[in-house]
N, C-alpha and C positions, 0 to 999 in steps of 0.2 A: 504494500500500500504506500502510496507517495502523498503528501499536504501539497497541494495544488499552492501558489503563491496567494493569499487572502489579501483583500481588497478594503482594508481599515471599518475592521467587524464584518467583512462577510465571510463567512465558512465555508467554503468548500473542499472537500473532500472527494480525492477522485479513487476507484478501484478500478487494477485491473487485472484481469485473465492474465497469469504470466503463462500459459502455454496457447495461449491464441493474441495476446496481446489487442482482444479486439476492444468493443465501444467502451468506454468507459461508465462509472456510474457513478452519477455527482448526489452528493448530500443536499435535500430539498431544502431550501431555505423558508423560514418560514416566512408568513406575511409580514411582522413585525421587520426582521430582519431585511425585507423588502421597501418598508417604508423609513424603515431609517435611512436606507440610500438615497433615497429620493426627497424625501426632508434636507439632506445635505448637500444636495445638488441645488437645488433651488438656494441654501443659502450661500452656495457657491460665487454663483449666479449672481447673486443681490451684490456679495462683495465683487463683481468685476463691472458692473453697474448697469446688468441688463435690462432691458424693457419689463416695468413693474408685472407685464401681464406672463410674460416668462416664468418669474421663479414664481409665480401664487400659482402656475398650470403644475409645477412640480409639484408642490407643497398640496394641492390640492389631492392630484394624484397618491400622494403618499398617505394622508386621509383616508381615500378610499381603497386605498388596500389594506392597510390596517384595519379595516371594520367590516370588509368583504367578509361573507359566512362561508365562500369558497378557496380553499388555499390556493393563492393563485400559479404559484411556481408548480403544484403540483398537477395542476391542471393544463401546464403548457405541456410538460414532461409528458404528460398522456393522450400530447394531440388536440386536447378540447380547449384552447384560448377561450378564458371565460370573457365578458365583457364588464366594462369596470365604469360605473357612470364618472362621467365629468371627461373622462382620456382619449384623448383624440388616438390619431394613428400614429404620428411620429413618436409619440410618450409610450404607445401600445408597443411598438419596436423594441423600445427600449427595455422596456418588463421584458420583455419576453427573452432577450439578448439574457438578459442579466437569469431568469428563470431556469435557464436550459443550461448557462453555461458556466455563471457562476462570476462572470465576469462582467463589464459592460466598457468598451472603451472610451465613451463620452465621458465618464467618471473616471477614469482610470488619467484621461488628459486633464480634464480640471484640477484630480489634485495636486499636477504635475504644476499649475499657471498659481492655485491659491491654495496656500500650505491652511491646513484645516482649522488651527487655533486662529487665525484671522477673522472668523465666523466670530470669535468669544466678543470681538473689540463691538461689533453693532450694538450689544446689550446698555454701553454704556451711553447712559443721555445724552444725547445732541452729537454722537457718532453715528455719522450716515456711512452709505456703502463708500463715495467717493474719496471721505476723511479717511476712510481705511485703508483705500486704494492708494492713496497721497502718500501717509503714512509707511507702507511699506514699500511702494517704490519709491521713493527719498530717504527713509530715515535706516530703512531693512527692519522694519518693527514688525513682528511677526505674533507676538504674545501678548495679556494684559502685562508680563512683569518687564518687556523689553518698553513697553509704553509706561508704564512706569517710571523708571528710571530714566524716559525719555524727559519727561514732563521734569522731575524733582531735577533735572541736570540745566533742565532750559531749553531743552534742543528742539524745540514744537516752536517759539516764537522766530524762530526763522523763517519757516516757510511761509509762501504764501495764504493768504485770510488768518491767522493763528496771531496769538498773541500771551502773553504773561498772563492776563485773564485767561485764556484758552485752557494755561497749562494750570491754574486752579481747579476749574471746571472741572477738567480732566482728571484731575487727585481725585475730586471730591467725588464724580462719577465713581469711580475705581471703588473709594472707601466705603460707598452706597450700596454697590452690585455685591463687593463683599458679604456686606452685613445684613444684608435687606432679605427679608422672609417672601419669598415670591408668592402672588396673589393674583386672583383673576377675578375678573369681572363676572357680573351674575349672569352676563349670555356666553362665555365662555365656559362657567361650570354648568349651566342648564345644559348647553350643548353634548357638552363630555356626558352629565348624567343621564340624557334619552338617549342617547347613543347606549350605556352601559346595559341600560332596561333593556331597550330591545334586544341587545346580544342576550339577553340571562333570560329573557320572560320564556323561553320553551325549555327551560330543564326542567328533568321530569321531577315531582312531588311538590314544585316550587307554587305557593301559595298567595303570596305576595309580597312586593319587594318595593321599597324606598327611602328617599333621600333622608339622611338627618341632619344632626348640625347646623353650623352658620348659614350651608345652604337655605337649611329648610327655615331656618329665621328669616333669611334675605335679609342677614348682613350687605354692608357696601361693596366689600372685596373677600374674596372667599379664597381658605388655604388650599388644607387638604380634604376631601370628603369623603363623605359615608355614609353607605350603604345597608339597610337591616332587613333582612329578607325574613319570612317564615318559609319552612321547609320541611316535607318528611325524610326529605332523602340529601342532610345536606354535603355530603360525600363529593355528590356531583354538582353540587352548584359551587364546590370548592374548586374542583379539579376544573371546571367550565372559565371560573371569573380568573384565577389565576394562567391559565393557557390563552387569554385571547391575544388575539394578533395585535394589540395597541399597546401591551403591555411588555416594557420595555426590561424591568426585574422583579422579584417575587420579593418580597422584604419578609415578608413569613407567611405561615400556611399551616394552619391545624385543622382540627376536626368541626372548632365551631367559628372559626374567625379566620380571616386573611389578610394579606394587605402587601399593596402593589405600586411599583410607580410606574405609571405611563407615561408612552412615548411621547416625550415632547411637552407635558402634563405634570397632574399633583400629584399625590399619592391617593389611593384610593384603598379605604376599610372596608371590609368587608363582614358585618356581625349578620351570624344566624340566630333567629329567637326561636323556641319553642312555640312549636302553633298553640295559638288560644290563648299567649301570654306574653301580647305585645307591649299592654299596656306602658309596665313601668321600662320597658325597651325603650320605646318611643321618647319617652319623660328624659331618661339617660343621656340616650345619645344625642339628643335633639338639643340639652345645655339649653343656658348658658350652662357655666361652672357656676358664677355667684348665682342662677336660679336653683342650681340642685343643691348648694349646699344648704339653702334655708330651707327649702322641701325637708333633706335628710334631718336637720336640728328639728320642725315639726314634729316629723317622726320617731325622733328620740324622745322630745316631749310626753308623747302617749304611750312610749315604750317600744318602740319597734325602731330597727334599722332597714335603711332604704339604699336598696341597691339596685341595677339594671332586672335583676333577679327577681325582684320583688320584692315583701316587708318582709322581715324577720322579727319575731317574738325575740325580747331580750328579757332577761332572768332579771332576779334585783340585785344582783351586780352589776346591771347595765350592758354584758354580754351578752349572748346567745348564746342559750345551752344547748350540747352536742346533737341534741333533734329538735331543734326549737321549730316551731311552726312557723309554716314558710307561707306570705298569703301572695297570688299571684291573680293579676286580671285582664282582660281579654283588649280591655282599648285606656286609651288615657283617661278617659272620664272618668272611666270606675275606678283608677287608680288615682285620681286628684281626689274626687269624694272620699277613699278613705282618709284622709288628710281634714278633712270636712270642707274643702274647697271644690268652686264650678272650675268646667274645662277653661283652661287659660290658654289662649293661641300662641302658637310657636314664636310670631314677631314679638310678642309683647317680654319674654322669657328673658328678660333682662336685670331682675332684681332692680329696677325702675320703680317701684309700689305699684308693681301688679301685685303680688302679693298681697297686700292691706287693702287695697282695693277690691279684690274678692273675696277676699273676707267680709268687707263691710259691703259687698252686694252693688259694687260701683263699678265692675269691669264695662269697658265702652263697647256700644255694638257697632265695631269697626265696619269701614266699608269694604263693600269688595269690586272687583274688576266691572262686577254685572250692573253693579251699580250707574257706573259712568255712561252717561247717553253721547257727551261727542267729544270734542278735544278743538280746545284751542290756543294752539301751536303746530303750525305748519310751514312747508315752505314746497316751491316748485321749481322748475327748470326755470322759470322767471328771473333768480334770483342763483342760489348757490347747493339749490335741489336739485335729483336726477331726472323725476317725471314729469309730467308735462300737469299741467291745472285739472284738463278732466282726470287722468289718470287718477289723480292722488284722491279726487273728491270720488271716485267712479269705488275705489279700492275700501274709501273710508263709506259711502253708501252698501255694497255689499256686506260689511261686517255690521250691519245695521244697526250704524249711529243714526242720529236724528240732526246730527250737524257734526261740521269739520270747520273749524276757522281760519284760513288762508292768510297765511303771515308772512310774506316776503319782506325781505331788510329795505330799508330807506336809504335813502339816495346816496350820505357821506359813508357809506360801508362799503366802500368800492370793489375790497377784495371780496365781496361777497354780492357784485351786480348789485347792489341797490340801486331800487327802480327813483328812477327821474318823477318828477308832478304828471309829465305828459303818459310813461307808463303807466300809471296809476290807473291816469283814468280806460286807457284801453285795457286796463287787465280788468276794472271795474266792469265794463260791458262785456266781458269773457265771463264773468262769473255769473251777472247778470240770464246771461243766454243761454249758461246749462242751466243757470236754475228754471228758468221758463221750461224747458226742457223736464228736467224731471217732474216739476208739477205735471206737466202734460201726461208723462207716461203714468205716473200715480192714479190721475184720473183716471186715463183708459185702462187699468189696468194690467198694463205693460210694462209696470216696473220689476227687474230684478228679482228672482227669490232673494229672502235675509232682508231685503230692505224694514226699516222701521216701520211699526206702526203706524207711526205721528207723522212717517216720508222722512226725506231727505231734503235738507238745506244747505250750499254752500253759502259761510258766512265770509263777506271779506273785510279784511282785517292787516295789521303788516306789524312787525318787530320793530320797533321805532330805538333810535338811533339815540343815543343820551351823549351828548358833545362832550367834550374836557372841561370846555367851559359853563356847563350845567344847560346846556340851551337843548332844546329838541329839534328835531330832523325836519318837523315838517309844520308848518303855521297852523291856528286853532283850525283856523276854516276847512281844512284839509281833514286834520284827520277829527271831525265832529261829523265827517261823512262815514268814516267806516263802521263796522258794525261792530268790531272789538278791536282794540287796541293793547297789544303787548310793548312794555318797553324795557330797554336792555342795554347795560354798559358792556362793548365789548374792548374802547381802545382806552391809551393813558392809562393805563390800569396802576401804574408806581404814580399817582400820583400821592399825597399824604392823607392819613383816615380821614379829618375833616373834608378833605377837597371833596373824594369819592362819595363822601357820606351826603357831604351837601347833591353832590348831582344826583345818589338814587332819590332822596329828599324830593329834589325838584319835579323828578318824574310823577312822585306818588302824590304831589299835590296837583299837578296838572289836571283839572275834570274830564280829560278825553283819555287816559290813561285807566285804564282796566284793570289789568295785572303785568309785577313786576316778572320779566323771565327770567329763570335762571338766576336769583340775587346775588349767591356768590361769584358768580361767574367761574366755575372752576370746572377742569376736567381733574377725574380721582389719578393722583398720581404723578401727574405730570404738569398741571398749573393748580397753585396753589390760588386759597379764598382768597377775594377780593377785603382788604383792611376795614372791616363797616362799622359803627357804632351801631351795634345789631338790635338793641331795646329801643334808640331813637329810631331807626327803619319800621320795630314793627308796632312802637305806639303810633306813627305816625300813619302805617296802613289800615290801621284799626280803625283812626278818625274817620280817614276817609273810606273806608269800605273798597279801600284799592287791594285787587287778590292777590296773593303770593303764590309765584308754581314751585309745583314739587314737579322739577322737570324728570320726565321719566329715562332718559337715555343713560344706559349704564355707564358710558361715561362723565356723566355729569352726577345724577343723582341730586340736585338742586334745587332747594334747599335740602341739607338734610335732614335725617328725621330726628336730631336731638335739637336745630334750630325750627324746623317746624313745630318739634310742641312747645316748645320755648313761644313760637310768636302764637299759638293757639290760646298760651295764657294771659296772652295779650287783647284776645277778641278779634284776629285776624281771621280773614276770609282765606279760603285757598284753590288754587286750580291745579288739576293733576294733568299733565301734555305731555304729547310725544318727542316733541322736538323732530317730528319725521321731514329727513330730506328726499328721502326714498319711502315706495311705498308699504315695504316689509316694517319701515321704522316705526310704521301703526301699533305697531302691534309692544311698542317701549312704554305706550299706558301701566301693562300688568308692575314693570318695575316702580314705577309712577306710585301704583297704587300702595304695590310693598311698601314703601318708603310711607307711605301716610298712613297704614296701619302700623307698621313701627313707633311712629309719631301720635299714634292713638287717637287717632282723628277718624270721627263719623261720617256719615253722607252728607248732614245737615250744614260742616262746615266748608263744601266742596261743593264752590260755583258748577261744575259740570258734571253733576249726580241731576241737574235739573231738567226740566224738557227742554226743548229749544225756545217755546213760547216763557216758559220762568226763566229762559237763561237771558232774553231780548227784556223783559221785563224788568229781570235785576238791573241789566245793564242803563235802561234806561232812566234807572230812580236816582241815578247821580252819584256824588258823593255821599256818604255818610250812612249807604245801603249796607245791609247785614249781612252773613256770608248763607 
C-alpha cells in the first residue's frame, strides 16, 4: 500500500494489486472533507481579489455538500453524479475531479499562488482581500505573527494608504480576534439549527427535537448551541448527529449526550431527555444561569433539589438520601407549577423580575409575530434596495399584511440614492397606481391567496435624513404629504453626546416625524451605539407620542431590548420593522418581535399590532398620541 501525496487535509489512500498492478482504489472522502476544500478555495479566491460572485459560488457549493443526504464522492465512484442544488457545471467538474481522484489541480495551483494562513489575516477588522494581497506581496507577510511584528516594528506605514494609525488598528485587530469568543447572529444560528432538524428528524425512535439556550431566548448574538431531543433509540440519533457531513470534529460522544464542532461553525450539544420528561430539560438547558439558579434556591426552599433531571427529595440534612424521590414532568408548565409558578417564556428567562412578577401574577402577555399586521420600514430599488416598489409591496401583500410603509432615504444620503423632491413625487404616483390596483383586484375578487382580510395598502413614507447640523432633509410641506415618516441619523456620527443628542431631539419634536429608526444606529459588532443621553430621547418620545423601532435586522437589533424596556418605563410608543432592502428581509419582523418580547413589551404598546385604519388614525392625532 503506498499514501498517495494529500492535499492539506485530504486523505487519500491508494491500493494496489501488486500482481496485476491494475486500477487502483482510493479512500472515499467524505462530504465534510469535501467541503472543506471548497470553503478554502473560495477563500482563496477572496484573498487574490476575485469577482465577489466567484468565491460565494464556492463557499456556497461547499454548503451544499456538507448537508447533501447523499455522499457525494461516493456517488461519483459508482457512476451516479448526484446533483447538488446551487452548482453549476464548471464547480460540478471540479467535485467530481476531486471525488474520483483525490486530487483537484485548480487547488493544488492556488495553494501554490496563496500560502493558506493568509486566509487567517481577513478575520481581522478592516483587513480586506487586497490589504492582504498588498501585505504579502510587499512586506512577505504570510501569518497573523509575521503581521504582527510587522505593525509593532513600523513596517505597515510605509506602504501605500497605511499609516501609524493603521498599525494600531492592526494590534488592536490582532488583540481582538485573539480574545474574542466568536458569535453569530440569530439568522446564522437559525440557519445552522433547521438545517441540523432536518438532517436528524428521520432517525428512527426520535420523538422530538429542539433548540435551547440563548438560541431559544433570542439573545443578540449567539455562541454555541443546543440541541435536546427525546428519543427511544438514542444510540442512533448519536451515531447520526455526530457523522454528519458539516461536522468538522466530534468533541465527545456518549450514550446520552454529544457535542461537535462544525465546519466553519459553533459547536453544537447534543442532550437526549427521557421521553415524557422534558419538562425540567427544557427549564435547564434553555438558562439563563442566573434564571436557574433562583428556580434551584426555590426548590431548596421547599426541600427539593432541581436539576435537568428533575426534583429530588432532600432529607433534613439538606441532601438526598440514596433513593430519594425523584419527581419528573412531561413539559415546562408542570415543572414551573411545582415551584408554584405560571409558565415563564424563554425570552423573559433572564432573572430580570420575571420571577417576582409571576409570582405576584404580573407576567406581561407578550406579543407575538401574529400579532403585527404591517411594517413600517422599507426601502426599494429606488433608493439603496434590491426590488423594485411593486415587488416589495406584491411580497409584503402575499404574507398578508394589511400595509407595508415604503421608506426610501432623502435626498443628502447620496450613498444611499436619496431620492430628489422631483422623485418623490413620481414614486408618489407609482404607489398611488398599484394601490388603485389592488383595491381593484380586492373588489373583483382577484386578489392573491394570503392577502388580508382588511386588503392591502401601500403606505408611502421615506427614512428622512437628520443633518449634523440638527436640520431635516426635507421642508414641512413635503413631508406633511407622506403617510409615515421614519427619521434617522446615519452621518457625523463622532460628533459629541450633546450634538447627537440635540439632533435625535430635533427629529422627535418635528410633528411630521412618526418614528425614530434604528436610534442607536449601530450594526452588533462592528459599529458601535451612537453616544445619546438615552432618558432625555425617551422622555422626550413619550411627550410626543413619537415611536421608537425595534429594528428587526439581525444586524442591527435597534433598539435593544434592555433600552427598549428602559424607554417602555418611560411611556414610549414603539414600532417593530424590517428594515427590508430585499424582499426575503420581510421576513426580519420575527427578530423585531424577539427583541420586544425580550423587552417585555405587549401588543398595546406597538404602533403596528394595529389595523391599517388605527394605524392612519394614530398617525393622524399628532403629537402627544398614545402608543
Amino acid at each position: 500500500m503506498r499514501r498517495a501525496g494529500s492535499a492539506w487535509g485530504v486523505r487519500v489512500v491508494v491500493r494496489y494489486d501488486l500482481r496485476t498492478m491494475e486500477t487502483p482504489e482510493v479512500q472515499i472522502l467524505s462530504n465534510g472533507e469535501l467541503a472543506r476544500i471548497f470553503h478554502e478555495i473560495g477563500d482563496m479566491l477572496e484573498v487574490k481579489g476575485e469577482l465577489v460572485f466567484k468565491t460565494v459560488a464556492y463557499h456556497r457549493a461547499a454548503d451544499a455538500i456538507a448537508h447533501s443526504p447523499v455522499e457525494v464522492a461516493r456517488a461519483y465512484l459508482e457512476g451516479k453524479p448526484p446533483r447538488i442544488a446551487g452548482v453549476g457545471e464548471a464547480i460540478a467538474k471540479k467535485i467530481e475531479e476531486l471525488a474520483r481522484t483525490g486530487h483537484m489541480a485548480f487547488y493544488d495551483r492556488l495553494r501554490e499562488e496563496v500560502p493558506p494562513s493568509l486566509v487567517e489575516l481577513l478575520a481581522i477588522p478592516g483587513i480586506g482581500p487586497r490589504t492582504v494581497k498588498q501585505l504579502h506581496e510587499e512586506l512577505g507577510i504570510d501569518t497573523l505573527d509575521d503581521l504582527r511584528r510587522a505593525a509593532e516594528a513600523g513596517s505597515l506605514r510605509g506602504l501605500k494608504g497605511m499609516s501609524q494609525k493603521t498599525e494600531a488598528a492592526v494590534l488592536a485587530g490582532i488583540a481582538a480576534l485573539e480574545t474574542r469568543q466568536e458569535r453569530m447572529r440569530l439568522g446564522r444560528a437559525e440557519t445552522i439549527v433547521e438545517t441540523l432538524l432536518a438532517e436528524l428528524a428521520d432517525v428512527p425512535g426520535l420523538r422530538s427535537i429542539q433548540p435551547a439556550g440563548s438560541f431559544r431566548r433570542r439573545r443578540e448574538t449567539i455562541g454555541d448551541l443546543d440541541l435536546l431531543a427525546e428519543t427511544d433509540r438514542p444510540a442512533e440519533l448519536v451515531e447520526r448527529f455526530t457523522s454528519l457531513g458539516s461536522v468538522e470534529s466530534v468533541i465527545a460522544k456518549g450514550p446520552h449526550k454529544a457535542a461537535v464542532r462544525l465546519l466553519r461553525g459553533p459547536q453544537v450539544d447534543l442532550m437526549i431527555m427521557p421521553p415524557g420528561e422534558a419538562g425540567t430539560y427544557l427549564i435547564h438547558f434553555t438558562g439563563s444561569k442566573e434564571h436557574n439558579v433562583r428556580l434551584r434556591g426555590m426548590a431548596r426552599d421547599i426541600g427539593w433539589s432541581l436539576s435537568e433531571k428533575g426534583y429530588l427529595r432532600l432529607g433534613e440534612d439538606g441532601e438526598p438520601a440514596p433513593a430519594a424521590e425523584l419527581r419528573t414532568f412531561a413539559t415546562e408548565t408542570d415543572a414551573y407549577a411545582f415551584l408554584g409558578l405560571p409558565y415563564i417564556e424563554p425570552e423573559l428567562r433572564e432573572d430580570r423580575g420575571e420571577i417576582e412578577a409571576a409570582l405576584a401574577g404580573k407576567l406581561p402577555a407578550l406579543l407575538t409575530r401574529a400579532d403585527l399586521r404591517g411594517d413600517c420600514h422599507s426601502h426599494s430599488d429606488w433608493s439603496d434596495g434590491v426590488h423594485s416598489i411593486e415587488q416589495m409591496a406584491e411580497a409584503a401583500r402575499r404574507r398578508g399584511y394589511s400595509y407595508l410603509v415604503l421608506t426610501d432615504h432623502t435626498v443628502s444620503l447620496a450613498i444611499a440614492r436619496g431620492l430628489s423632491l422631483e422623485r418623490v413625487e413620481t414614486q408618489r404616483a407609482i404607489v398611488a397606481s398599484l394601490n388603485a390596483r389592488f383595491e381593484a383586484e380586492e373588489r373583483q375578487g382577484t386578489a392573491p391567496p394570503g392577502v388580508s382580510p382588511e386588503g392591502f395598502r401601500l403606505l408611502h413614507g421615506c427614512e428622512l435624513e437628520v443633518r449634523a447640523d440638527a436640520t431635516l432633509d426635507y421642508p414641512d410641506e413635503v413631508l406633511a404629504r407622506y403617510d409615515l415618516v421614519v427619521a434617522s441619523v446615519h452621518v457625523s456620527r463622532r460628533q459629541s453626546r450633546d450634538q447627537l443628542t440635540a439632533r435625535t431631539l430635533a427629529a422627535i419634536a418635528n410633528p411630521h416625524v412618526d418614528v425614530i429608526a434604528h436610534p442607536a444606529g449601530r450594526y452588533i459588532g462592528s459599529r458601535d451605539d451612537l453616544d445619546l443621553d438615552w432618558d432625555a430621547v425617551f422622555a422626550e418620545a413619550a411627550r410626543t407620542g413619537t415611536a421608537l423601532e425595534l429594528n428587526g435586522s439581525d444586524e442591527r437589533l435597534d433598539l435593544s431590548d434592555v433600552r427598549a424596556r428602559r424607554a417602555a418605563e418611560f411611556g414610549c410608543s414603539f414600532s417593530i420593522d424590517s428594515d427590508a432592502h430585499r424582499i426575503e428581509e420581510l421576513d426580519n419582523l420575527r427578530w423585531g418581535t424577539a427583541m420586544a418580547r425580550r423587552a417585555w413589551l405587549t401588543p398595546g404598546q406597538v404602533i403596528n399590532t394595529r389595523s391599517r385604519a388605527g394605524l392612519l388614525e394614530w398617525l393622524a392625532a399628532g403629537p402627544g398620541r398614545t402608543g
